[in-house]
N, C-alpha and C positions, 0 to 999 in steps of 0.2 A: 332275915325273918320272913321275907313274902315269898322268895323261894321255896323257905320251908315249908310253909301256908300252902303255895302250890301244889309241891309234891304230896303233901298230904292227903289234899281235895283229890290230887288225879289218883291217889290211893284207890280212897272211897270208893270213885268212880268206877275202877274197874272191877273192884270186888262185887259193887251192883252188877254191874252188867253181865257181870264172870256168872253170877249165882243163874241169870235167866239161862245163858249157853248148854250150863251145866243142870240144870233145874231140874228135881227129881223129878223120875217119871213116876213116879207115887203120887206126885199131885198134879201131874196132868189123868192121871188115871181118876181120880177123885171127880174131873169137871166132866166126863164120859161126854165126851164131842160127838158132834155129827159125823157120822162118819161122812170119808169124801167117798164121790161116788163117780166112773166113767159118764161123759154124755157125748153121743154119738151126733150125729148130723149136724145141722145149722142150731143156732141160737139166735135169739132175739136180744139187746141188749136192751136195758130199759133206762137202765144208769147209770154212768162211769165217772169215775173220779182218779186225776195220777197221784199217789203217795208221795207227801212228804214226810221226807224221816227227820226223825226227834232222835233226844238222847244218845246224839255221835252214834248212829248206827247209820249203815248205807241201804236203808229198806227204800227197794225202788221198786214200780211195779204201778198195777190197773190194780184196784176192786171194784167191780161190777156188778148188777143185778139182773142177772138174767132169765130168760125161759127158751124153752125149749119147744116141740112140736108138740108134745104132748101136754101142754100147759102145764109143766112142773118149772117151779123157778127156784134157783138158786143163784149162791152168792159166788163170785168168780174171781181168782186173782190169778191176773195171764200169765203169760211163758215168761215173762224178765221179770218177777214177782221174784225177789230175795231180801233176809235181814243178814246182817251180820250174824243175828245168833236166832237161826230156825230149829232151834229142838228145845225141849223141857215143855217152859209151859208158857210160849209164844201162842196168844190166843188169836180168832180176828170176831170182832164185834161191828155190829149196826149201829150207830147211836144218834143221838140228839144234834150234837154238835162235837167242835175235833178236839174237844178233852173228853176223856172218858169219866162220866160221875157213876161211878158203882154204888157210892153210899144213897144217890138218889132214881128211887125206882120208877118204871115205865121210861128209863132217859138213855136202855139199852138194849140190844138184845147178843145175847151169845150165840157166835155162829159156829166157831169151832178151835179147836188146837191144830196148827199148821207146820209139820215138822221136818219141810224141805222147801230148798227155789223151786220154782218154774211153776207150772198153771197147775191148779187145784179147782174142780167145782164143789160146794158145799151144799147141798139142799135145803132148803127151807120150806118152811110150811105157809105155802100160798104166799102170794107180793106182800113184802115188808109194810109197816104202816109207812104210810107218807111225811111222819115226824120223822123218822132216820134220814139224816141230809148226810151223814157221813159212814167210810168204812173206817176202822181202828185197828191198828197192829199196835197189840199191847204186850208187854212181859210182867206176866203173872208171877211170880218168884223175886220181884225187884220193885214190883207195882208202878210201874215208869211205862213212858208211850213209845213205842220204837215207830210210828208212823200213823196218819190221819190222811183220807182222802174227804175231798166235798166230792159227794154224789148226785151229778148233776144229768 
C-alpha cells in the first residue's frame, strides 16, 4: 500500500512540474515581461545571492542586482543560471523573503519570464526597494518555487 502511495505522489509530482516545462505560451504571453536586454561594458554588482533549488529541480545559478555605467540597474542571472524546466511560464521575481506571497501585495515584484540557461540581464526601474532581500525562480503554470536566492 505505501508503494502504491508513493507512485502515486511521484505521479502528481511530475504532472506538476510537467505543466511548467510545457506551460502555455498563452500565459507567459498574458504576464508581458520585461523584455531582456544586451549590456555592454562593466557592471557594478550591488547584490548577489546563489540559488537554491526547490521542488526537485536543478536551478543553479547567481541573481544579482546590478548597474551599469550609465546608471540603469537591472536584475541579473549569470552564465551557470539553469532550471530543469526554463520555458512556459518560469518567471524571476524580487521579494520579501524566499517564499514567494503573491496573495500578499508590496511582498514582490515581477522582474520577468526567463526562457533559457545561461546569463540574462532584466531591466528594472531604478535600484529595487531595500525590502527585496531575495531573488525567486518560480513556475507560474504549477504555482511551486523552482529556486530562492538571499540577496546579499
Amino acid at each position: 500500500m505505501k508503494n502504491l502511495f508513493n507512485l502515486g505522489l511521484s505521479l502528481i509530482v511530475a504532472v506538476i512540474l510537467t505543466s511548467c516545462d510545457s506551460g502555455s505560451m498563452a500565459d507567459a504571453d498574458k504576464m508581458k515581461p520585461v523584455s531582456e536586454v544586451p549590456v555592454t561594458g562593466p557592471v557594478t554588482v550591488l547584490k548577489t545571492g546563489t540559488l537554491t533549488a526547490q521542488s526537485s529541480t536543478n536551478t543553479k545559478g547567481m541573481v544579482q542586482v546590478v548597474t551599469n555605467a550609465e546608471g540603469k540597474y537591472f536584475v541579473r542571472l549569470t552564465d551557470e543560471f539553469t532550471t530543469k524546466f526554463s520555458t512556459g511560464t518560469v518567471t524571476v521575481y524580487l521579494s520579501t523573503s524566499d517564499k514567494l506571497q503573491l496573495a500578499t501585495s508590496g511582498s514582490f515584484q515581477l522582474v520577468s519570464i526567463v526562457g533559457k540557461a545561461g546569463e540574462h540581464f532584466f531591466p528594472i526601474s531604478g535600484a529595487p526597494d531595500a525590502k527585496f532581500t531575495h531573488g525567486i525562480i518560480w513556475c507560474g503554470a504549477a504555482a511551486i518555487p523552482f529556486g530562492f536566492a538571499p540577496l546579499n
